[in-house]
N, C-alpha and C positions, 0 to 999 in steps of 0.2 A: 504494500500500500504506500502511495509517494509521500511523505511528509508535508508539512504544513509550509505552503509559501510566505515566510516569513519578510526577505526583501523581495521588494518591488523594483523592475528594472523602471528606468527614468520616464519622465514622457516622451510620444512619439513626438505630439509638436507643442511643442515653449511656450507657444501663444495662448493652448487651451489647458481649463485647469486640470489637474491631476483624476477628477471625478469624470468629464469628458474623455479624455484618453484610454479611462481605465472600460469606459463602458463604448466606447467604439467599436462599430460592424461593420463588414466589410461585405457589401451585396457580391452571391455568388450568381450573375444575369448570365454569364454562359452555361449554367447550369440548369438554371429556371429561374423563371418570375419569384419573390416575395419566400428567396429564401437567403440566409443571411448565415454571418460567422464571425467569431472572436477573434481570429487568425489576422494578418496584417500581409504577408502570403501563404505561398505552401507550406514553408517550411518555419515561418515565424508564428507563434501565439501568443495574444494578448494574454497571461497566466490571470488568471482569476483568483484571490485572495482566500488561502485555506487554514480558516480560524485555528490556531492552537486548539488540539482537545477535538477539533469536531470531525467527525466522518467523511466530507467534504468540502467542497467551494464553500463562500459565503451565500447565503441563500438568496442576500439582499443583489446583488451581481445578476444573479439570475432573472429574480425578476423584473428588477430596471433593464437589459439586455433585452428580453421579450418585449416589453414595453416603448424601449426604441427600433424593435423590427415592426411592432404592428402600426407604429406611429409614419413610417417610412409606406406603408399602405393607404394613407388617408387621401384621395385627394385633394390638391391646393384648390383654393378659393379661385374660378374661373367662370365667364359669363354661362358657362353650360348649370352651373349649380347654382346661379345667385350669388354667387361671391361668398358660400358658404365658411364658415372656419369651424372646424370640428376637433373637441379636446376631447379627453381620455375625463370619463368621470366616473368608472369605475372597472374593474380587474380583480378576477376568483381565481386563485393559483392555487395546485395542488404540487407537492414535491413527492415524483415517484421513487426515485433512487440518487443518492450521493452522487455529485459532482467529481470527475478527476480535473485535477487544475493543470496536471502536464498535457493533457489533449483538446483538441479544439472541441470549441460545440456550434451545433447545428441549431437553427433557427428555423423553424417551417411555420411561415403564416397561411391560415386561412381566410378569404374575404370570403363570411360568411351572408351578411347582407348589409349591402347600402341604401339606406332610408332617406327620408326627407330631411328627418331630426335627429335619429340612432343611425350608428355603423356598427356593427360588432365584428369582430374577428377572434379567432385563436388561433395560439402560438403553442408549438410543440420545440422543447431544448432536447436535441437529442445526441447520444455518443455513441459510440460504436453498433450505431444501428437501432439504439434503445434509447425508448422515450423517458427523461430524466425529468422531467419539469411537464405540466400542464398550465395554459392558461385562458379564460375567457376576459375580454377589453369587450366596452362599448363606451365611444364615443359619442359625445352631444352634441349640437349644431349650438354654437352660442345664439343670446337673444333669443331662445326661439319658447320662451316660457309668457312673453306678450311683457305689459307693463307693468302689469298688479300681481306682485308674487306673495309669498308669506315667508318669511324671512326669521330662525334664530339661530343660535345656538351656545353651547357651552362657555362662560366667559374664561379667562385665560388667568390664573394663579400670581394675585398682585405679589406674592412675597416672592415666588420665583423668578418674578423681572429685578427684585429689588436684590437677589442671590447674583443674579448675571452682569448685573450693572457691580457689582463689589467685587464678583473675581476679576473681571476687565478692566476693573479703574475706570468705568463709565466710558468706557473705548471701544469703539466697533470691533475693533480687532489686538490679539493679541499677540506677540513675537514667539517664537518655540521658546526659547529659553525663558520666557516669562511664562508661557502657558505650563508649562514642566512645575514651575512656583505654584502657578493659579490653582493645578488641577486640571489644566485643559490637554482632555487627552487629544494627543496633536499625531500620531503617527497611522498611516493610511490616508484615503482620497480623500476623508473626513472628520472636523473636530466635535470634539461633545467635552460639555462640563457637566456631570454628575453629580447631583442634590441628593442629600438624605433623604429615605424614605416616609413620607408621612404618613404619622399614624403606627410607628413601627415597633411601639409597643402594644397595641390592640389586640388585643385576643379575636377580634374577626378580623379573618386575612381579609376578605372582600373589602374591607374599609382601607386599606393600604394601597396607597399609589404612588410607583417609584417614577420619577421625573432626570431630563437630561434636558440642556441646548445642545442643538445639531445645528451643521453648516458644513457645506462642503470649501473643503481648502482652496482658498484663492478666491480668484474669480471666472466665474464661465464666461465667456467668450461671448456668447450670445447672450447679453442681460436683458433684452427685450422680446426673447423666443420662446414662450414657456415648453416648446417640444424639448427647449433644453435642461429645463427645470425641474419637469417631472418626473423622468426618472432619477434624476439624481434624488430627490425624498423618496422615490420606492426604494431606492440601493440605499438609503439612511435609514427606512420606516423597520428596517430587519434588526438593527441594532439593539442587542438585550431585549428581544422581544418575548420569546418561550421563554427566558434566562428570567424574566419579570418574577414565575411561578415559585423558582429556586430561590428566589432574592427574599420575597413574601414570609415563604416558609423557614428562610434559613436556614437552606441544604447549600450543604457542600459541593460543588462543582468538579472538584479537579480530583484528579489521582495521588498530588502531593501530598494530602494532605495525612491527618494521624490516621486515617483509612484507609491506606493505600495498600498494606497488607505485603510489604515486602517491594513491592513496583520499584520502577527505576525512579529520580528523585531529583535527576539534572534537570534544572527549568532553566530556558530560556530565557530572556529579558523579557517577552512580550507575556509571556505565560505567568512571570514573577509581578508583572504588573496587574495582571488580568487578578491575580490570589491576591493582592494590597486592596484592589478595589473591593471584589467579595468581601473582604474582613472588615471595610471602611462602614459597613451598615450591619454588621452583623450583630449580633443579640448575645454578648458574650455570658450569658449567666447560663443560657438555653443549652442542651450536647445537641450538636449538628450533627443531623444524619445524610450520609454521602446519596448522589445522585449516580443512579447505576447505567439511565441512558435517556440523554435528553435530542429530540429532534423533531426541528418542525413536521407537522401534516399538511398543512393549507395555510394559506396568506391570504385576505381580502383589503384591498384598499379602497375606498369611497374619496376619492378628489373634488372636495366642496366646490373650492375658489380655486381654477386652478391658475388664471389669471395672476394671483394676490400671493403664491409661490416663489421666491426668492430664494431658492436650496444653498447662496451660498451669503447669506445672511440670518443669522440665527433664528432658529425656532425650538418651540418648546415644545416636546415630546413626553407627554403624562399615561403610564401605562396601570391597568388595576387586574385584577382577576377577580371575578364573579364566582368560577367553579373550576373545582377541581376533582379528580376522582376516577377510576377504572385504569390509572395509568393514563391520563391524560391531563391537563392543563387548559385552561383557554383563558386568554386576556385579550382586553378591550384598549386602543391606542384612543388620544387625539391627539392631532398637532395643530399647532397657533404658529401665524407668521409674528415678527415681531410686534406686529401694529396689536397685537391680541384677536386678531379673525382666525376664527376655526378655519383653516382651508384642507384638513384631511381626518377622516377616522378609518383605526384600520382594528382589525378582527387577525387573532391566530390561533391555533389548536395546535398541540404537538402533542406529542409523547412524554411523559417525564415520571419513569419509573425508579424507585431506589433499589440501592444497592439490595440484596437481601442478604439476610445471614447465612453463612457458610453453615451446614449441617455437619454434622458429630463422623467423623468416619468411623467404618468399625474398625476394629479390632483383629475381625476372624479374616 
């Protein structure tokens, strides 16, 4: 099994931020129509990011990847449509099997129907012949809801702006070597600063909701495109997403830990950072019981505003869980652009079974 992609080679081009480069396809039209690849050529691959600990790619890759081949299928606003513009307002993803990050993936879109108002399509990632990824997109025609809409939603957590504005020093942005001080974790396409958990002595875990600012590094290149914006918050919305259930409960993640049961016990930088932050919310009075296998099932995102999206200016990601049970997890996302406008909620179900006890061997 290949290890986890730890370094990132550099970007392909300077001009675009590290979040664009990473999620770059490259249409294969001598092959067929509306099918795409991570590859740059035959023999180069955009490597995909293979979390410490996890069974493969990042999940989040995947599904911003789909998200920009189906969005490469929309047609552009032209006298034939009315000068239509159609965004992504929502995407049902299921993850069939683990990612390898040494080999290309495949991208097969389907244009399933083009409407008036809706487009749908799905998107198959596939490797070696095998379907890894599912996903159903349907786009909206902007304006096309008339004048008189109904309009709410969630408001946006004033003490977590007043948390963001203090680790920045009330600055848009922060330098590595000061982000390293802040908290801001800075290494990959994207930064996040991480807030204690609220509520985190509760005896109902449903009352608990763990919160992060995302941004993707730098700046995109296209700051007035949102097809460039979107999925960069799908590749961010996967961040500590199932990991929500483990954080709640205060399970152990990793194999370092006094559970390890003899394992090997060399960590890495990324994986000794990944164990600092676990321990930064944990519940030290409680014994943590080890997580035996955590992985997502399905991903849904709902793109409020998708307009009012800025992926590489901070937003606030507050994740809870409702339920848990059979071996499974499920939590509920929202995200806020910085102005406090809900512009995404997203939905995940995964897997998240413990370790169990080792039984008695005999004897005989």
């Amino acid at each position: 099994m290949p290890g986890p992609t730890l370094i990132r080679a550099p970007p392909s081009d300077p001009a675009k931020s590290v979040i664009e480069n990473v999620l770059e396809l490259t249409p294969l039209t001598s092959v067929a129509p509306d099918i795409f690849t991570n590859t740059r050529s035959l023999t180069r691959t955009r490597e995909l990011w293979h979390p410490p600990g996890a069974r493969g790619v990042y999940g989040g890759a995947v599904i911003a990847q789909c998200l920009s081949a189906a969005q490469q299928s929309i047609p552009s606003p032209s006298p034939s449509n009315g000068h239509a513009v159609f965004l992504i307002h929502s995407m049902h993803c299921y993850f069939v099997l683990a990612g390898d990050a040494t080999i290309p993936i495949v991208y097969y879109v389907e244009r399933v129907r083009d409407g008036k108002s809706f487009i749908t399509r799905t998107v198959q990632a596939r490797q070696k012949g095998k379907c890894i990824f599912t996903t159903t997109l349907s786009f909206m025609r902007e304006a096309s809801a008339g004048q008189r809409t109904i309009d709410h939603g969630w408001n946006m957590s004033e003490e977590a702006v007043a948390r963001l504005n203090v680790a920045l020093g009330e600055q848009d942005t922060a330098s590595d070597i000061d982000a390293e001080a802040l908290g801001v974790q800075g290494y990959g396409p994207f930064e996040s600063i991480r807030l204690p958990i609220e509520n985190n002595t509760s005896s109902d875990i449903q009352t608990k909701k763990t919160r992060q600012w995302i941004k993707a590094r730098g700046r995109i290149s296209s700051t007035d495109k949102p097809e460039f914006h979107l999925p960069a918050l799908a590749y961010m919305s996967d961040s500590y997403f199932i990991g929500t259930v483990a954080r709640v409960h205060n399970l152990w993640r990793f194999s370092s830990s006094g559970n390890d049961r003899g394992r090997a016990k060399t960590k890495s930088p990324s994986m000794a950072k990944m164990e600092d932050e676990e321990n930064s919310d944990a519940d030290k009075e409680r014994p943590r019981a080890s997580i035996g296998m955590m992985v997502s099932l399905d991903h849904t995102i709902y793109f409020h505003r998708p307009r009012e999206i800025k992926a590489d200016e901070w937003m606030l990601s507050e994740n809870e869980s409702p339920w848990s049970g059979d071996g499974r997890g499920l939590v509920f996302q929202r995200i806020w652009n910085r102005n406090g406008v809900l512009v995404a909620t997203c939905v995940q179900e995964g897997l998240v079974r413990l370790a169990q006890d080792e039984l008695p061997k005999s004897k005989l």
